[in-house]
N, C-alpha and C positions, 0 to 999 in steps of 0.2 A: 789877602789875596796873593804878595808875595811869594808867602808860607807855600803853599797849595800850587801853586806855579812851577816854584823851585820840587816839590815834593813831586807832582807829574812829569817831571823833566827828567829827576834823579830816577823814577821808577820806569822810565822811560828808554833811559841810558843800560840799565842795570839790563830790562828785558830782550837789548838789542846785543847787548854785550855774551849775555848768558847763551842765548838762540845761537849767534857765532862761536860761540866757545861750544856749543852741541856741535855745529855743524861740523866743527875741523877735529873732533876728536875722531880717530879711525874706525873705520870698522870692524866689527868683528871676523874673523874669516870664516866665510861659507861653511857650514855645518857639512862633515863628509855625507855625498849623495850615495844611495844605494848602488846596486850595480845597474848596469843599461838595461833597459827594457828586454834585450833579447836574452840574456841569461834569464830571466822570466820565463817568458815566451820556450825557453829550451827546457825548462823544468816539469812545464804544465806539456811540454811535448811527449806524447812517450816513445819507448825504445824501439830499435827496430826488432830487438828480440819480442816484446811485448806486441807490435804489431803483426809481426809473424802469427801466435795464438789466435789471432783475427782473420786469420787466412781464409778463405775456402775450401773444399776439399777438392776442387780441382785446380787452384795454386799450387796448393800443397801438393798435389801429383806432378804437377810439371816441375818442381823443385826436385822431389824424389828423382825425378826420371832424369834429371841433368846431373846432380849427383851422383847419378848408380851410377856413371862413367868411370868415376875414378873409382873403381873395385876396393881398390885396400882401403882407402880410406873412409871411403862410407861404412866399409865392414866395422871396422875400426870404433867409429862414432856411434853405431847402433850397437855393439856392444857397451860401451860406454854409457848410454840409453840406457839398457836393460838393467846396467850392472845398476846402478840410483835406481831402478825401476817407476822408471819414468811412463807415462802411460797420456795417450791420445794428445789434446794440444800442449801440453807440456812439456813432453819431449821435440815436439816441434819444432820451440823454442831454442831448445838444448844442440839440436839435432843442427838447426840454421848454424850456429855459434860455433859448433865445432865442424862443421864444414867450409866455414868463411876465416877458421885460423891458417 
């Protein structure tokens, strides 16, 4: 009975011992996190040139029409346009882009 006594005692000791020596060993450092949610959120967004292609054609006219103000410069762009021959909402695109430089 001794035997068995002393033996649940030692296995006892050993289990308490071992659990503390897990517990204080350190952690490992956090696995690097992705980047934050909004860099997500900003990829799955699209562009504003990309939105522009979504336009209406009466956006798109009011865009035109605030534009033609500045004479050389829209001339300018819509050459530029043609030169890539760019054609309907493509140039659109092209057209916002180089009016907002």
């Amino acid at each position: 009975m001794f035997r068995l006594q002393s033996f649940l005692t030692a296995v006892a000791v050993a289990t308490v011992m071992s659990s503390s020596a897990i517990a204080q060993t350190p952690a490992s450092p956090p696995a690097a996190r992705p980047a934050p949610a909004a860099s997500t959120t900003d990829a799955s967004k699209p562009t504003t040139t990309e939105q522009v292609e979504k336009w209406t054609k009466e956006q798109w006219a009011a865009a035109q029409k605030e534009w033609a103000k500045d004479k050389k410069k829209w001339a300018d762009c819509r050459k530029q346009s043609k030169a890539q021959k760019l054609e309907g909402r493509k140039s659109w695109s092209f057209l916002y882009t180089c009016m907002k430089r």
